[in-house]
LUMDO-931512 format. One record per residue (C-alpha): z, x, y. Coordinates in steps of 0.02 Angstrom, whole numbers, plus 50000, padded with zeros to 5 digits. Example, Ala and Ser with C-alpha at 12.3 -4.5 7.8 and 13.67 -1.06 7.14 Angstrom:
# LUMDO-931512
503905061549775503575068449947
//
This chain:
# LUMDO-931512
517985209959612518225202559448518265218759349519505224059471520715211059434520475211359256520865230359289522435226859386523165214059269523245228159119523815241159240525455228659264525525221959095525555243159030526955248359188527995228259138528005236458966528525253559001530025246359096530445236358953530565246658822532275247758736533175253258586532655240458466534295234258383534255225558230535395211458167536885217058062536115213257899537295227457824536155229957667534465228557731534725240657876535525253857737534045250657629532735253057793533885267457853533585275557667531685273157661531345281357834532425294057799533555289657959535145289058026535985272158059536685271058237537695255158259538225246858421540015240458406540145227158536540645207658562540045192458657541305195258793541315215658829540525218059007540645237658985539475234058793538285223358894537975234959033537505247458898536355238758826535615232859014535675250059093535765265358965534885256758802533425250358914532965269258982531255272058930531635288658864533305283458764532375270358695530975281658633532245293758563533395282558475531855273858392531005287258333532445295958266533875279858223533715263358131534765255558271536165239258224536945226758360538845223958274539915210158357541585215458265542205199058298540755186858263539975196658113540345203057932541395220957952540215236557869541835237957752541065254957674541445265057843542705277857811543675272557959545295259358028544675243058083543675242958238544595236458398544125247358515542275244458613541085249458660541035261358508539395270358450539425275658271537995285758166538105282357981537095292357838536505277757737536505288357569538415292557580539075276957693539875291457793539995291957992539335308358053539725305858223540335294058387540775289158552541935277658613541865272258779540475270258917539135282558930537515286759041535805290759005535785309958988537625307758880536685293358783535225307658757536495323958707537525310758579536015305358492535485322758495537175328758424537055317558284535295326058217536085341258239537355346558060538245358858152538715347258311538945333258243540705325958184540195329057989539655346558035541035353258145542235345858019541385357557892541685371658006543475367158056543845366157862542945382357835544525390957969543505392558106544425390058273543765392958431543315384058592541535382458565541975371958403543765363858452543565355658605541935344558559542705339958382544385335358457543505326558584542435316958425544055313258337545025306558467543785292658479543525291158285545365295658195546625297858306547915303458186546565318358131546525321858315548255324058307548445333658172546995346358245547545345058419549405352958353548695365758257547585369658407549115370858553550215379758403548965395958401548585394258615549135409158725549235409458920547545416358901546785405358844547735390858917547055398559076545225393858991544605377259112544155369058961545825371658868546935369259021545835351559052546345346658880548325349958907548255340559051547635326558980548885328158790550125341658845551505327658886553015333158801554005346358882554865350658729553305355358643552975374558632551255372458709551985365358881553615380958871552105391758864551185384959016552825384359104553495401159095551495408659102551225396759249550815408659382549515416859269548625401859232548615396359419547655409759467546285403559358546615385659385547415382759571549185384059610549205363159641548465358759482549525369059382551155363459472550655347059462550445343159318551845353459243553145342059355552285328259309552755331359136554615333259178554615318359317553955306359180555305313959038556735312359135556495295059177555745289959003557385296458920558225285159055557315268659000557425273458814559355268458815558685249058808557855255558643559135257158553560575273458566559785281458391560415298558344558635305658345558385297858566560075306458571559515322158525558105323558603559035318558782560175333558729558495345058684557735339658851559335342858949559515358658885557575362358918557695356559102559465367159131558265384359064557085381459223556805386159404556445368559440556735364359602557005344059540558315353959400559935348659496559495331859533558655328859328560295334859239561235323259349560105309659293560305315259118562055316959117562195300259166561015293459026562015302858908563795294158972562545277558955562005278258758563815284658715564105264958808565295274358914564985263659079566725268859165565945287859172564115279559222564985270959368565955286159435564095297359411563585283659508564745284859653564455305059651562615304459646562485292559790563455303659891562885320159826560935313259861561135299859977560265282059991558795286660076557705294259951556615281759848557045292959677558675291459710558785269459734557485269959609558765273559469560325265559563559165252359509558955256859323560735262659301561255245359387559985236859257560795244359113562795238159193561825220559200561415220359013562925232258952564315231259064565965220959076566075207259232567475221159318565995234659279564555226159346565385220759506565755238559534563985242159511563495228459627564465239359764563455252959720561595242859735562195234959888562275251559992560435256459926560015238960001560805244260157559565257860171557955247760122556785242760282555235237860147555475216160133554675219159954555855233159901557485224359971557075207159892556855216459727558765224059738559355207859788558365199959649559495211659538560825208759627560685190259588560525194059405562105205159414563015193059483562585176359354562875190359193564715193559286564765173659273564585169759477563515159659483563915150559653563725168759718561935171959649561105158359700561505162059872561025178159846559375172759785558885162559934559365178160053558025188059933556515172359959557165171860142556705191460157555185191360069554585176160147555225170760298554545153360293554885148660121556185134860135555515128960313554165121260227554975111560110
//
């Protein structure tokens, strides 16, 4: 009975310690690891972390712990815990000041380069393929960078290095990522892997990669799905429109100008079915950064009635326009503009919605200098959103 106790204690002590196991990381003693790294003839992988990152501790607790990362990355690594915020910055890496975590770096220690990384969260079989990537010259960061400089171009190398870079050196990413969309065709933009990436970077409708996709759109649906493809493509233009809009406040530069005029001009080229409705839009921004308020005030009045209150796109830049009266506008102007806001609160059933118009409404009214007027209007807006504000006080 003995012997079988003795037996089961080192049966649980053995499975305690195979569920333990971990990648052993060292302390950030930058010039002992490099020396350690250099004797074993290792790569240094270095966890970039801090104190407070939940995402960098559940690494560590459920991907670094695996028993069969943890055998990998210590056969194979000489593994480093960084805090970039509590400890001494590895100044020799050939990259911008870390920010960013979690971030996973691998380091040669003879040439201080990094040869590859991840940023971001990862899982056990992406912990496994990274660590493998690193070992291997031509997958790795170092090694497709060889072969990118070398001219080669296609998928099988471009869309793992661009995915490397854009975690590592964004403005190499960029650089790569134009050169990349300059030489695509509706092919290959039908590729799943290529279209994936243009959905997630292809956000300027002015840029030749996104005219391509539009006018070869039917093409690449049939690879990709007619929804996805439309999607995203009036996504693009949705988002333009109404970022050209808000880029008034920026300042009215010659260069936002132009590219308002470029992005008109794009929109007017399309069978869009939103086409009518944008260059409305547009040519009231364009009446707004010449400051020409009179001429935004009478688009105003003929888009309301042209498009009606109903639609949310339509009071949701009444509102804007009405914003840019508050800030721009003369007293005479922004009263007129107050007209126009007060019919799209007419229409508005949602308490939230309403009491934001009103809220505007208010601030309309004390930049026109009445007062008096706008705090009254400011108790309607409480009153709508909350019914029983002022009863309890």
């Amino acid at each position: 009975m003995r012997l079988f106790f003795v037996f089961l204690s080192v049966w649980m002590s053995s499975f305690s310690y195979a569920q333990d196991r971990s990648i052993r990381l060292e302390k950030a003693d930058w010039q002992r690891v490099i020396a350690k790294a250099k004797e074993e003839n290792k790569l240094l992988f270095i966890d970039c972390n801090a104190v407070w990152c939940n995402p960098c501790k559940a690494l560590v607790k459920d991907v670094f712990s695996r028993n069969v990362v943890a055998d990998f990355y210590n056969e194979n690594f000489v593994s480093v815990s960084y805090d970039i915020y509590r400890e001494k910055s590895p100044e020799f890496l050939d990259m911008p000041k870390i920010s960013v975590i979690p971030l996973l770096l691998f380091v040669n220690p003879s040439t201080l380069k990094i040869v590859h990384g991840f940023l971001g969260g990862i899982d056990e079989s992406g912990m496994l393929e990274l660590g493998q990537e690193a070992l291997d010259g031509k997958r790795n960061l170092a090694g497709m960078r060889e072969r990118y400089q070398a001219g080669e171009r296609g998928e099988a190398l471009l869309i793992p290095y661009l995915r490397v870079l854009k975690s590592l050196y964004y403005g190499e990413y960029s650089e790569v990522l134009a050169g990349y969309f300059k030489d695509m065709t509706v092919e290959r933009l039908a590729i799943p892997e290529n279209w994936s990436l243009f959905e997630k970077e292809g956000n300027d409708a002015l840029m030749p990669v996104f005219q391509l996709a539009w006018h070869g759109r039917e093409q690449i649906a049939a690879k990709i799905g007619d929804e996805r493809v439309k999607s995203k493509l009036e996504k693009v233009l949705t988002w333009q429109v109404k970022d050209n809009v808000r880029r008034v406040d920026r300042g009215r530069s010659e260069k936002n100008y132009q590219k308002l005029v470029a992005l008109r001009d794009c929109i007017n080229s399309m069978d869009w079915k939103e086409r009518d409705f944008s260059l409305f839009v547009l040519n009231m921004t364009e009446k707004a950064y010449q400051g020409d308020y009179d001429n935004v005030l009478k688009y105003l009045k003929r888009f309301i009635k042209k498009y009606g209150v109903g639609d949310e796109k339509v009071g949701e830049y009444v509102y804007i326009f009405c914003e840019k009266l508050k800030e721009n506008g003369s007293p005479e102007q922004i009263l007129s503009g107050i007209e126009k806001l007060d019919r799209v609160v007419e229409s508005q059933k949602d308490a939230g919605i309403r009491s934001q118009l009103m809220y505007l409404k208010r601030d309309m009214l004390r930049a026109a200098g009445y007062e008096k007027e706008a705090m009254r209007v400011d108790t309607l807006a409480t009153k709508i959103l909350n019914p029983h504000f002022y009863d309890r006080k």
